[in-house]
C-alpha positions in Angstrom: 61.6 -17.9 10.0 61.3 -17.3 13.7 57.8 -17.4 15.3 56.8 -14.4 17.2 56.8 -14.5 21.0 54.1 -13.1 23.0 55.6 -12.1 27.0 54.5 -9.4 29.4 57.5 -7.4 30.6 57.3 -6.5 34.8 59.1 -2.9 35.1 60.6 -1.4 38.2 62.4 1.8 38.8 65.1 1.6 40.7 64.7 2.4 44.4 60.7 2.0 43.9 58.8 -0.5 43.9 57.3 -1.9 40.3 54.4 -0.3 38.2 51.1 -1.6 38.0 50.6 -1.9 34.8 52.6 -4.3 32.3 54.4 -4.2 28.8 52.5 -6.4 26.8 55.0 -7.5 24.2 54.7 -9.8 21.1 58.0 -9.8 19.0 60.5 -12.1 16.7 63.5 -10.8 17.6 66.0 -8.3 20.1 65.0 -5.5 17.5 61.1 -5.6 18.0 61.3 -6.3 21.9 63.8 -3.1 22.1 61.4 -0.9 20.1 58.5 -2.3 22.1 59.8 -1.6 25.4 61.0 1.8 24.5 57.6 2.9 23.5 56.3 1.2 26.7 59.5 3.7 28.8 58.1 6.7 26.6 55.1 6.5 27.9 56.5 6.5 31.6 59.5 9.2 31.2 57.5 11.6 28.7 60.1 14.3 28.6 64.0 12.6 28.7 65.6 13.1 25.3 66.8 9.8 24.4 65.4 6.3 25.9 67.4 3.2 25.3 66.6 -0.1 26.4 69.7 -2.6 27.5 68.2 -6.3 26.6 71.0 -7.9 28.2 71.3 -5.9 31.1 67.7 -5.5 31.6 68.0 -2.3 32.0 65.7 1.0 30.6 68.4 3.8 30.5 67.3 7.3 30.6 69.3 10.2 29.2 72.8 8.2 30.1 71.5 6.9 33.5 69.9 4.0 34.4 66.5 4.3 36.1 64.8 1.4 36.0 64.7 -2.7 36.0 62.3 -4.8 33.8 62.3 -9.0 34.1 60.1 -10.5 31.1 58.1 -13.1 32.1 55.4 -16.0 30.2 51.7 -15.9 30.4 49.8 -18.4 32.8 48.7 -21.0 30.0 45.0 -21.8 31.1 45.0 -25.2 28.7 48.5 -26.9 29.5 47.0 -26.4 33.7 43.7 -27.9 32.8 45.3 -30.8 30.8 48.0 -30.9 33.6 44.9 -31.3 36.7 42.3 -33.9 35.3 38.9 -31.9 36.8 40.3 -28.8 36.8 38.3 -25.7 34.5 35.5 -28.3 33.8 
């Protein structure tokens, strides 16, 4: 059984700069992180047709053309820095 990974995905249409706010994503496989940042695209490109998501590419593809980047990325573990810096968070 695989255990579920929680990342925040950082998206950015091509030729602008990236949006503010982030896809929070907590999945267990390619499946659930597709579905999860296709419902994340919906909510930026409301009207489009069809919205796929290329997971190798990294690539959110709108109606046959890609429009925009995304790079997935870990959350800032507060315990493993304060364990890491004796005096730190105390």
């Amino acid at each position: 059984m695989k255990t579920r990974k929680r990342l925040f995905a950082v998206v950015q249409p091509i030729g602008h700069r990236p949006y503010k706010d982030r896809a929070n994503l907590h999945f267990r496989d390619n499946t659930e992180l597709t579905a999860q940042l296709t419902t994340y695209a919906r909510t930026k490109w409301p009207v489009p047709q069809k919205v796929a998501v290329d997971i190798h590419a990294k690539q959110i593809i709108v109606d046959g053309t890609p429009r925009a980047n995304f790079s997935l990325h870990e959350y800032r573990g507060h315990d493993e820095q304060s364990a890491a810096l004796p005096g730190v968070g105390a």
